[in-house]
Phi, psi and omega in degrees: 000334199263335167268003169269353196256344183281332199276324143294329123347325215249331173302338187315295154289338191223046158292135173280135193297130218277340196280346196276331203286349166296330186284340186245035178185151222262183160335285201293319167316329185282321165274352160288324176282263183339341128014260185233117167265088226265157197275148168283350172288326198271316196301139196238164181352272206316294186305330173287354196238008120301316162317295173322286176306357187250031176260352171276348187287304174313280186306331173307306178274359130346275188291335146335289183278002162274330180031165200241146167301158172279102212131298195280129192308129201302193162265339166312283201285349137330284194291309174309357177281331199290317214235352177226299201282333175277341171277346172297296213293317211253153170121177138262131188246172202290131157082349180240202143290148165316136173221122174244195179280140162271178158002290175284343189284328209283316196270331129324305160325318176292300171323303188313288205297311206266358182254354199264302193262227175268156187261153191213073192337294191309290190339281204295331150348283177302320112356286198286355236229330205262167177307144155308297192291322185314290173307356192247305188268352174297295201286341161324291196303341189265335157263024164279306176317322151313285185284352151273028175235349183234345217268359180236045174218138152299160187283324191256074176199351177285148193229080193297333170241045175229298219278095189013072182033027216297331163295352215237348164297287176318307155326272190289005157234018148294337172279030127315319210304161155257119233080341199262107166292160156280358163287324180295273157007311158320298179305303181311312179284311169333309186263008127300337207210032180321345191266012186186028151252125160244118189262129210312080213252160153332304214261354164287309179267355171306284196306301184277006189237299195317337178073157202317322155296355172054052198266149208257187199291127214263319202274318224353071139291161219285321180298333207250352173268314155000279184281319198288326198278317160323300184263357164279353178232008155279357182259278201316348183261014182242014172268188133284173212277309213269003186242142210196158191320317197298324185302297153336296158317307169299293203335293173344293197298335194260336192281327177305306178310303117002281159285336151331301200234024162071146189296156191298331191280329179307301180300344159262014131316285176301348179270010195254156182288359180261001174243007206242112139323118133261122191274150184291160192271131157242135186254168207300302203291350174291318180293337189275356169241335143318302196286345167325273176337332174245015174302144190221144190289135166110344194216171205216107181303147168291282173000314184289359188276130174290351222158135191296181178217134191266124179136348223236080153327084197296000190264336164261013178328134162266135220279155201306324184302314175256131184284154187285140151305156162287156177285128170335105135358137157303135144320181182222123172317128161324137159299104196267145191291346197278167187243137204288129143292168179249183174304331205265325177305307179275346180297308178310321194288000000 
């Protein structure tokens, strides 16, 4: 398994571009991969480190079709903030100081969250509302808090809402904050602490939570961050030492992703001509030169009546060009040459 799973690894960098894969498979494989959308339960190495490698092809075209104001940071570039420069900077590292996010960092993140996911007008308002040093010193205590509940457990041996709650601690008190939920409240740890957070993402919880409708979260409460952190660390631990809460999220996201908009490769499959019937177009003047050919002068196919007509036999109608004759006039009696008498006159007689 590890030289079919390094060769999936290794796409990562030199992945074939996932929207290029209709030319190189045939139909019926383009309908079996639209399909089937695999449990996180069920899913193996090879496939997760395929998901995994079409997530920069996905979010390009994410951002692409959300495009950006003028001034404003594209969702590409959002995201590379997201997912390389912020778990590198915040956090504790070997050898160095606790460093957390600032001000600006936090509300780039926040930009990130509402352009990667569903947008929520209010949230940055809100967010934007608290005092600095208030916002600043929340999140110190909540990763002081945090890496002292974590920091003498190996990292995949941490049991993050069992192990005396330690993420769901941290998670509740960034909600003091005004705006910040547990999804925010995820994020905000998340990038401080990437190797063992995972953040309460929609698409997180569709997969690993939603159950077969993949349905996403109704509360989003400390209990339903719960469950995403449960099944986010029954997937990684059947995984390798090198797939982490973050990996899991891209996964989510592109399998999710999927189920939205239907798979890419089916749908540019059917647009390609080797997989597609085209039937000939048919048009007003084709139809009006069929019915030529079976036209008989003089009579009107039933077929041709825009509505039946009641009183009327449409199969033998006669066509609007021609008129009924008028009906003959009644005769007129003769006139008689005789002279009327009268009764009294004929009684005599």
């Amino acid at each position: 398994m590890n030289a079919s799973f390094n060769v999936f690894r290794n796409s990562r960098t030199r992945h074939a571009s996932y929207f290029s894969l209709p030319q190189q498979i045939s139909s019926r494989a383009v309908v079996a991969m639209s399909l089937s959308i695999p449990s996180p339960a069920a899913i193996s190495v090879e496939a997760f480190a395929e998901y995994l490698g079409r997530y920069p092809d996905v979010i390009a075209a994410v951002s692409a079709a959300k495009g950006a104001k003028p001034g404003q940071k594209s969702l590409l570039e959002l995201d590379e903030y997201r997912y390389v420069t912020a778990p590198a900077s915040f956090g504790h590292h070997a050898g160095g100081k606790h460093k957390i996010a600032t001000r600006d960092d936090v509300l780039t993140l926040v930009e990130w969250k509402l352009r990667h996911g569903k947008f929520r007008p209010t949230l940055m308002k809100l967010v934007e509302s608290n005092p600095t040093a208030t916002l600043q010193e929340t999140i110190r205590e909540a990763g002081k808090t945090f890496f002292a509940a974590t920091s003498t457990v190996p990292v995949r041996d941490v049991r993050l809402p069992a192990r005396d709650g330690a993420a769901l601690r941290s998670v509740k008190m960034l909600c003091e904050l005004k705006g910040i939920g547990p999804a925010t409240a995820s994020l905000l740890l998340a990038v401080h602490y990437p190797k063992e957070v995972i953040f309460f993402s929609d698409e997180v919880y569709a997969w690993l939570c939603g159950g077969a409708s993949h349905n996403p979260p109704s509360k989003y409460n400390a209990k339903e961050y719960e469950s995403v952190v449960d099944g986010m660390l029954a997937l990684v631990r059947r995984l390798p030492e090198e797939f982490g809460p973050l990996d899991v999220e891209k996964v989510a996201y592109v399998v999710m992703y999927d189920k939205k908009n239907g798979s890419t490769v089916a749908k540019a499959a059917k647009a390609d001509k080797t997989v597609k019937t085209v039937k000939p177009e048919t048009t007003k003047d084709t139809k009006t030169a069929d019915n030529a050919k079976d036209a008989v002068p003089g009579k009107r196919k039933a077929e041709q009546l825009p509505y039946p007509v009641q009183g009327i036999d449409t199969k033998r109608r006669k066509p609007h060009s021609e008129k009924a004759a008028p009906k003959a006039a009644p005769k007129a009696a003769p006139a008689s040459t005789r002279t009327r008498r009268s009764s009294r006159l004929q009684k005599s007689s």
